[in-house]
C-alpha positions as CSV (number, residue, x, y, z in Angstrom):
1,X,12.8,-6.8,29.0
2,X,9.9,-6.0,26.6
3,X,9.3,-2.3,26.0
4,X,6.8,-0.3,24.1
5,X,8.5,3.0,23.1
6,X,6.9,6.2,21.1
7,X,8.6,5.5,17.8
8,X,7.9,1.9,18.2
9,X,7.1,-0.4,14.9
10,X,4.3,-2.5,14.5
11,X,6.9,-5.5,14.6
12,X,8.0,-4.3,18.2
13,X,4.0,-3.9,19.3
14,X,3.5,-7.6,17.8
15,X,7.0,-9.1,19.9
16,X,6.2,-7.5,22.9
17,X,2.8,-8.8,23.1
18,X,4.3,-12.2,22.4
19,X,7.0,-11.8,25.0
20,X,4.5,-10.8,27.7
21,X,1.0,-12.6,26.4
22,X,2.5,-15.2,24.2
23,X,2.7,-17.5,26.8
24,X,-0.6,-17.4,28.7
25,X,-2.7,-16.9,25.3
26,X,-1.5,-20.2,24.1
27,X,-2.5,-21.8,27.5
28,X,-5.8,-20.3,28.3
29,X,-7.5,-19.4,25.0
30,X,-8.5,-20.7,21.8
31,X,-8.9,-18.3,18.9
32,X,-12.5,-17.6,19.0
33,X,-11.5,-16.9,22.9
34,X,-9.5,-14.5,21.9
35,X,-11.6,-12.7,18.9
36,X,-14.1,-12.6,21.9
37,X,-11.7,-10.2,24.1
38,X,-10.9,-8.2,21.1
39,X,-14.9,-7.9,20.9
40,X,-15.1,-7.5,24.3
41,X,-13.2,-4.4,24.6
42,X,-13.5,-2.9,21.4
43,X,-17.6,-2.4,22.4
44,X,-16.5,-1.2,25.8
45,X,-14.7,1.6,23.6
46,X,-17.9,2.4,21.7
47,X,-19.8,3.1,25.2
48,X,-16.9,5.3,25.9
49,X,-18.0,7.0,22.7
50,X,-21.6,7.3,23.8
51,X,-20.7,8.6,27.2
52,X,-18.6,10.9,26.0
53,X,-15.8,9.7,28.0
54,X,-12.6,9.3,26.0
55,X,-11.0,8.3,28.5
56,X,-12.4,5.1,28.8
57,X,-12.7,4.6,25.4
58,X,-8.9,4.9,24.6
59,X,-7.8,2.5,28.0
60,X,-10.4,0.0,26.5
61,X,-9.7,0.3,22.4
62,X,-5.9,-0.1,24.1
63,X,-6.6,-3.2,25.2
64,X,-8.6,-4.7,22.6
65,X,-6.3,-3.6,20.2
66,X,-3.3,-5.6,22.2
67,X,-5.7,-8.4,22.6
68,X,-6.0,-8.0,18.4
69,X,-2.1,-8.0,18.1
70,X,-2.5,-11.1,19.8
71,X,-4.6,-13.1,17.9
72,X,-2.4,-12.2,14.7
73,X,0.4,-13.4,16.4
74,X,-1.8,-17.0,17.1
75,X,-2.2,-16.5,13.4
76,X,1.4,-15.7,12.8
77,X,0.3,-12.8,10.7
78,X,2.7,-9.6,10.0
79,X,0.6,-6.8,11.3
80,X,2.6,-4.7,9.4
81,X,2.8,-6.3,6.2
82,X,-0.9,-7.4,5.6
83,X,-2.1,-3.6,6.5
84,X,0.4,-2.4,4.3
85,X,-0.9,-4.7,1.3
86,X,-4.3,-3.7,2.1
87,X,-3.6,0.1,2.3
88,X,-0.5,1.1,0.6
89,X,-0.8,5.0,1.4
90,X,-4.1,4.6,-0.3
91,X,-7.7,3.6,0.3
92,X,-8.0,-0.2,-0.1
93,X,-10.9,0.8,-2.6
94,X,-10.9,3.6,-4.6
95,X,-7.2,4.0,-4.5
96,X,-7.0,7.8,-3.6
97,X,-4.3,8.9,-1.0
98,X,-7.1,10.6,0.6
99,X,-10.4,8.2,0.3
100,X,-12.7,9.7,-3.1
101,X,-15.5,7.1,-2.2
102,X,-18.0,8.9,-1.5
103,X,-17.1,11.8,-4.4
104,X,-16.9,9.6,-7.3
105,X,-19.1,7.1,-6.1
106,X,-16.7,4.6,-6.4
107,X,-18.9,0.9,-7.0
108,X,-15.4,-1.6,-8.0
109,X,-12.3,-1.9,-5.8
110,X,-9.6,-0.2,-8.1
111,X,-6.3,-1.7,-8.4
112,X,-3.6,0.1,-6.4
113,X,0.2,1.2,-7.3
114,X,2.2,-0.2,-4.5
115,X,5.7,2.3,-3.8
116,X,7.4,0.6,-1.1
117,X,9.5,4.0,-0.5
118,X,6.0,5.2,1.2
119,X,5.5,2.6,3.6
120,X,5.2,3.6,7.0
121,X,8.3,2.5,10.1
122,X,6.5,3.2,13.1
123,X,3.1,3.1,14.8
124,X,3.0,6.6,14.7
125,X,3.3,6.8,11.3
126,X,0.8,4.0,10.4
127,X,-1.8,6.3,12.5
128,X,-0.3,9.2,10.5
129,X,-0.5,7.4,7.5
130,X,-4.8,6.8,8.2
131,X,-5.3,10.1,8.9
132,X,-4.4,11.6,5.7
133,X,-6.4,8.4,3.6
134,X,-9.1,9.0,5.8
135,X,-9.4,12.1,7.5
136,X,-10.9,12.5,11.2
137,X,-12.7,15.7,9.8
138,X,-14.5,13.7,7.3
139,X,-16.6,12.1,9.8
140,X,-17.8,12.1,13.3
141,X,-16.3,10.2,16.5
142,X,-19.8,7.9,16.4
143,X,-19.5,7.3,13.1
144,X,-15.9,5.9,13.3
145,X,-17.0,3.9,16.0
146,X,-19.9,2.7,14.2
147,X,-17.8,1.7,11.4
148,X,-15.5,0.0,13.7
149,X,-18.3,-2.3,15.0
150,X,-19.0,-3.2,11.5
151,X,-15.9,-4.1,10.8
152,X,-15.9,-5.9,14.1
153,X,-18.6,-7.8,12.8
154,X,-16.7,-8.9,9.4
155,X,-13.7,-10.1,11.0
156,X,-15.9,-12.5,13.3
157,X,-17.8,-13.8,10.3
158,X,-14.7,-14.0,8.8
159,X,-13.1,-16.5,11.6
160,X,-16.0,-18.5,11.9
161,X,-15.9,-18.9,8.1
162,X,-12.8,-20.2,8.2
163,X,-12.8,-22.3,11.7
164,X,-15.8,-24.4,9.4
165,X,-13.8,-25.0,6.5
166,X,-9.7,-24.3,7.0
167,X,-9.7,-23.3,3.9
168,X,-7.3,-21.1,1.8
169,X,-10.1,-18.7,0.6
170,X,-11.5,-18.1,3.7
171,X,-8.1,-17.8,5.5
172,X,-7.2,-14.9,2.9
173,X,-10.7,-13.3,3.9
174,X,-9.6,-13.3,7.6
175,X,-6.3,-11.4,6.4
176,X,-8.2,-8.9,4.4
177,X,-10.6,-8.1,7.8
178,X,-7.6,-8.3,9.8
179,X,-6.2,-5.2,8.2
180,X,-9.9,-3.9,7.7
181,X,-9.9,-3.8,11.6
182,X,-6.7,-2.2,12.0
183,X,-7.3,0.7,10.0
184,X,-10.7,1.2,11.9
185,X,-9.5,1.1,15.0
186,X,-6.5,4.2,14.1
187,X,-9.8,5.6,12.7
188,X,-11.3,6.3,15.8
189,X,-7.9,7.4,17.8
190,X,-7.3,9.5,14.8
191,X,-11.1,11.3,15.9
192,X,-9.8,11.4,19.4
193,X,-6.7,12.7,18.3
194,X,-4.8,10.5,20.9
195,X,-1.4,9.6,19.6
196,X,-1.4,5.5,19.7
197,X,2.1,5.2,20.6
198,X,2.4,7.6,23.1
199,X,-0.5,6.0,25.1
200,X,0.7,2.6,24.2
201,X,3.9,3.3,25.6
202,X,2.4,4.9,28.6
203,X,-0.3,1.7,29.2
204,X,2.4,-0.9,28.7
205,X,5.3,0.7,30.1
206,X,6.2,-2.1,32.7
207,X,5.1,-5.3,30.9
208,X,1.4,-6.4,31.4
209,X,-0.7,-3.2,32.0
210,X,-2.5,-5.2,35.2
211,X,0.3,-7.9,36.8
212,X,3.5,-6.2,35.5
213,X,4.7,-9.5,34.6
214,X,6.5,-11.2,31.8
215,X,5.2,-13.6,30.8
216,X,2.1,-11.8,32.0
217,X,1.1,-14.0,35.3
218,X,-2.5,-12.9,35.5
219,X,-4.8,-16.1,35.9
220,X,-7.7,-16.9,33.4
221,X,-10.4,-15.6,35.8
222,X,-8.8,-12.7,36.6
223,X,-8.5,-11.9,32.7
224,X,-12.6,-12.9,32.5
225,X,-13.6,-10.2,35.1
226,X,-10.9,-7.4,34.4
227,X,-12.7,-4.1,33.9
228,X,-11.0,-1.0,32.5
């Protein structure tokens, strides 16, 4: 049976939501149906934020997050791989293990050293691994969330760009926002200081979060009017 543990790896986060959502995804949504539950309950999140209610927030970035791991599976992207290329223990653009953007002023992406020794093995330590680059300290709660919605925003222009066209460029955009998104959203559960794992683990601990079923068995307009 698919599990969700504390020292689980992004690889186990992406099977299990392929063992339990795989099947109904492929059935019931296209991909811009599926960026739009990943929207859906990612902004739910940010009204969390603004009622102070973190709470809610975490149970809804939870599930917009899973819904996320989803659509890279429909991609058949390796969550694990394009963050890691994107943020190799370093900020994806001025290359500092702890983000120097604002300091130096940094106006060109820098090229980045990839060590492979330093890449992360679990969820935890991917979440771990974003706090240091970009510490919660550094910023408030609303404007993590704030730069989560951007990012939202990005990765939506991003699939639209490349539902037009199918082309290579525009897919490579899409990976580059995919791990944009990723990081964001650790961002904000970094300024929570909720542990990801531990509450993924806790959300998901007997298959779907709602039916309990694997293959998930919830039907399409039960998904539409779900409310965390």
């Amino acid at each position: 049976m698919p599990k969700l543990k504390k020292n689980s790896s992004l690889a186990d986060w992406q099977k299990f939501c392929e063992d339990v959502y795989g099947f109904p995804n492929d059935r019931d949504f296209g991909t811009m149906e599926m960026l739009s539950n990943v929207q859906r309950f990612t902004m739910r999140s940010l009204k969390g934020i603004r009622k102070a209610d973190p709470e809610k927030t975490a149970s809804n970035l939870l599930i917009g997050m899973s819904w996320y791991i989803s659509l890279m599976n429909q991609f058949h992207l390796d969550v694990s791989e394009i963050v890691w290329q994107r943020f190799p223990a370093a900020c994806s653009y001025c290359g500092a293990t702890t983000c120097e953007c604002k300091a130096r002023k940094i106006k060109k992406r820098q090229s980045i050293k990839i060590n492979p020794k330093l890449k992360p093995k679990t969820i935890k330590e991917y979440q771990n691994m974003f706090g240091h680059i970009y510490p919660a300290e550094t910023r408030t709660l609303e404007n993590a969330g704030i730069h989560l919605a951007e990012e939202m925003g990005e990765i939506t222009e991003a699939m639209l760009a490349y539902r037009g066209s199918h082309g290579k460029e525009n897919f490579d955009k899409v990976v580059l926002e995919s791990a944009d998104i990723f990081s964001t959203f650790m961002g904000v559960f970094n300024s929570l200081e909720i542990d990801v794992a531990e509450e993924l683990a806790k959300k998901f601990h007997n298959n779907c979060h709602v039916c309990h079923q694997a293959p998930c068995e919830c039907n399409f307009n039960h998904v539409l009017n779900f409310k965390s």
